[in-house]
N, C-alpha and C positions, 0 to 999 in steps of 0.2 A: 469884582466880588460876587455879583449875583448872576446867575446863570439861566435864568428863569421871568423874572423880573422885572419888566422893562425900567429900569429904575429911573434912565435920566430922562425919559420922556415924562412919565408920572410926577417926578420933583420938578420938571419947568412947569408944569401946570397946575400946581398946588392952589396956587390964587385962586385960578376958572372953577377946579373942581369943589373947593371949598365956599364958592359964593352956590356952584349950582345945587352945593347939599343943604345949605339953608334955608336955600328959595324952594326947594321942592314942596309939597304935597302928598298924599296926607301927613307923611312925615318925615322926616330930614332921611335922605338917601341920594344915591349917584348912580348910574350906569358907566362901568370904565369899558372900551371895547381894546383898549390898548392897553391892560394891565400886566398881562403876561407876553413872551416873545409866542407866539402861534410856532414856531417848530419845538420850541419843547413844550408846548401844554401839547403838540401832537403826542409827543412823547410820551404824555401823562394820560393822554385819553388811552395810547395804544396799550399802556401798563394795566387801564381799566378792570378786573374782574370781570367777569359775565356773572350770570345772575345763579349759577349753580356754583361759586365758589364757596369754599365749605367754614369761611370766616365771616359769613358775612353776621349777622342780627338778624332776623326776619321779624315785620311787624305787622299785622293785621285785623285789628283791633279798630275802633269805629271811627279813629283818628288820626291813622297813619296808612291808611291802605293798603297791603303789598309795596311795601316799604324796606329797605334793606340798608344797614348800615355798619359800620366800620368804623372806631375811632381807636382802636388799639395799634399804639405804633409799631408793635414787635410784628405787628401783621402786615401791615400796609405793603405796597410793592414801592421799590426804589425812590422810584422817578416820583411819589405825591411827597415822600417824606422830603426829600428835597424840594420842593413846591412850600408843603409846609413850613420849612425850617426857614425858609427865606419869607414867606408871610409874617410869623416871628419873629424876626430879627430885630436889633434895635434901629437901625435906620429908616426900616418902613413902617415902624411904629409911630417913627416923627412924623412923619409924612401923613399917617392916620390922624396924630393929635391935631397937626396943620389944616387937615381937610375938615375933622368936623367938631374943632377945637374944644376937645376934651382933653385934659391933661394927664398927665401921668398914667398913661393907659399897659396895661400888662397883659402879657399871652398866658396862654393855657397850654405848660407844655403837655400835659393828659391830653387837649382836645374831648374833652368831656360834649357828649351832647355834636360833636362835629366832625371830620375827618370826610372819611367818602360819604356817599347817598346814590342811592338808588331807588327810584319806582318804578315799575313796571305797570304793563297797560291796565286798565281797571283801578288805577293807586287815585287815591288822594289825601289832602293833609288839608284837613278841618281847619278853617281861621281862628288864629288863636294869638296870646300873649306870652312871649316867652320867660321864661323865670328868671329871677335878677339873681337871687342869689347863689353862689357858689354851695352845697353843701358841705362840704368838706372844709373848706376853710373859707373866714370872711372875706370872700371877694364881691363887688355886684357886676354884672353883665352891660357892658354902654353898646358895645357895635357889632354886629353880623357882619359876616362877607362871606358872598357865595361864589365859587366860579363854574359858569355851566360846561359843557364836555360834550356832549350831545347836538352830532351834526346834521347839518338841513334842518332845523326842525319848522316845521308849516302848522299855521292856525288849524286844521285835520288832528294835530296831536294832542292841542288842547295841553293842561296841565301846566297854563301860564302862572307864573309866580304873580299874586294878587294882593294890593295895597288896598285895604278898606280903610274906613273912616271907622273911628275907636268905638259906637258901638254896634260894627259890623252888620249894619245896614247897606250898606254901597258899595261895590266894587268902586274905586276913586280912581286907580291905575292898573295896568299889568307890563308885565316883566317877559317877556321872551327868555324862555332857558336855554338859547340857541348857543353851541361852540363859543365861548371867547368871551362871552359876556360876562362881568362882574359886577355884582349887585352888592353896595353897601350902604347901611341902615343901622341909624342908631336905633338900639331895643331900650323902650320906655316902655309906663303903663298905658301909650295911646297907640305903638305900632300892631296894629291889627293885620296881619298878614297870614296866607297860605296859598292853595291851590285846590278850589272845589271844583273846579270839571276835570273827571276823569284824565287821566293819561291815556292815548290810544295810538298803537302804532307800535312806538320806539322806546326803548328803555331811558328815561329822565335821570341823567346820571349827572351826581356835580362834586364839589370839593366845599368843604364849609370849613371857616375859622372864626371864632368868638374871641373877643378882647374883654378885658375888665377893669376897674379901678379898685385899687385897696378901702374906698370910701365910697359913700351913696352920693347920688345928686338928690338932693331934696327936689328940684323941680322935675325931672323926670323918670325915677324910682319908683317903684308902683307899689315896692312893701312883699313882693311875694316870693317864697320860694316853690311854687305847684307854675305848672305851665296852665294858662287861662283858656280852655276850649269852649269855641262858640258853635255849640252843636245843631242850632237850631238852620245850619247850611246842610242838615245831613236828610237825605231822603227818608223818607220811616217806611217800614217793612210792617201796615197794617194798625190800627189804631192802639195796641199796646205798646207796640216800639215807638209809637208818637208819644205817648202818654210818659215813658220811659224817658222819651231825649228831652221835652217838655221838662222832666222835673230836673235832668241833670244839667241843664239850660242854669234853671234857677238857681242852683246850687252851685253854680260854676259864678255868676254873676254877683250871687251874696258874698260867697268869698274873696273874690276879686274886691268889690267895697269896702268890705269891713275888714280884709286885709290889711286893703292902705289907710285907711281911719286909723287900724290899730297900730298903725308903723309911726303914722305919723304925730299920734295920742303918747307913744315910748317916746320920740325925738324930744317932743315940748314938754315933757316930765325929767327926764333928764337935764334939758337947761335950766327950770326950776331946782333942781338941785341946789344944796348950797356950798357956798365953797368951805372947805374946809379950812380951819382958823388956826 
């Protein structure tokens, strides 16, 4: 059935991987180096765009560096929508529920917010909190999964995928986005992750898909629908662009708070409700 997928290696080892995404640090995630078959994720690297492709998104803004992205499927080349389509499926959706026992988990056939990526040298991606809710329709956001594309990559290229501690103080882990690797991670309001050292060298190229539930988890829903940027990782260009990320620091951090206060203030008003007689 799957062509891409290494499925029956992945499904014998559901138990390993699902004790070692519990146990992880700072927050529930896996590295799989055996997710995909390596001749066709060749396949999928060799399908790659380069970086003058004329679909891509271009992002460059204080938060995404030299950033390029793709989630429109009418675009995409062959070989990722195949990639994607079998990330979707309902079989390795079990296999997802099994690893980081989340129930009922649902794909995004849009790929909103995911598909291909790109950064290029000089890129980086602010640590941040990514947004739970769907806007478009009630969905919330439980797990990322990245798969990197980008061969040899050496500590020179910098631009490691980085697991901070929730109020992004500490780099706690990093991530190699080297060829093969897959990085999966449930998004709460504690996953504090990105990549603040520069990119240098090689084009940072991966494949991203996000999963959802029709329903929140109360214990780790954070209430938000704005992505949380922790700007105070960002260099300042002179004492007013200090003064600038300073206030949108704060503004970023208020909201994130009273966000989840105010989600959580709707849930417990709502079960005060009464029942109707």
């Amino acid at each position: 059935m799957f062509e891409y997928l290494n499925y029956g290696n992945v499904e014998a080892s559901q138990k390993e991987l699902s004790q070692a995404f519990h146990s992880a640090g700072p927050f529930e995630h896996i590295v799989v180096k055996d997710l995909i078959h390596l001749d066709k994720l060749e396949e999928v690297m060799q399908s790659f765009p380069d970086k003058d492709w004329p679909f891509w998104k271009s992002y460059s803004g204080d938060h995404a560096k030299h950033s390029k992205v793709c989630e429109a499927v009418t675009k995409l080349p062959l070989e990722v929508c195949h990639l994607l389509y079998e990330l979707n499926s309902g079989p390795f959706l079990k296999i997802l529920q099994n690893i980081t026992g989340i129930e009922n988990l649902l794909p995004d056939p849009h790929f909103r917010g995911a598909g291909m990526h790109m950064t290029l040298p000089g890129g980086t991606l602010t640590p941040h909190i990514d947004h739970h809710v769907y806007p478009e329709h009630p969905r919330y956001r439980q797990v990322n999964l990245i798969i990197y594309l980008t061969k040899d990559w050496s500590p020179q290229n910098q631009g490691y995928f980085e697991l901070w501690d929730s109020s992004c103080k500490e780099i706690k882990k990093e991530v190699t986005p080297t060829f093969g690797n897959c990085l999966i991670f449930r998004t709460s309001d504690s996953s504090m992750h990105g990549f603040s050292k520069p990119v240098k060298v090689l084009n940072r190229c991966s494949i991203s898909v996000f999963y959802y539930t029709a329903t929140p988890d109360p214990h780790h829903y954070g209430g938000n629908s704005a992505t949380f940027w922790q700007p105070q990782t960002i260099k300042a260009e002179g004492w007013g662009d200090s003064l600038r990320l300073r206030l949108q620091n704060a503004m970023w951090s208020f909201a994130r708070t009273f966000g989840k206060l105010s989600w959580h203030c709707q849930r417990r008003a709502m079960n005060l409700e009464r029942e109707p007689r």
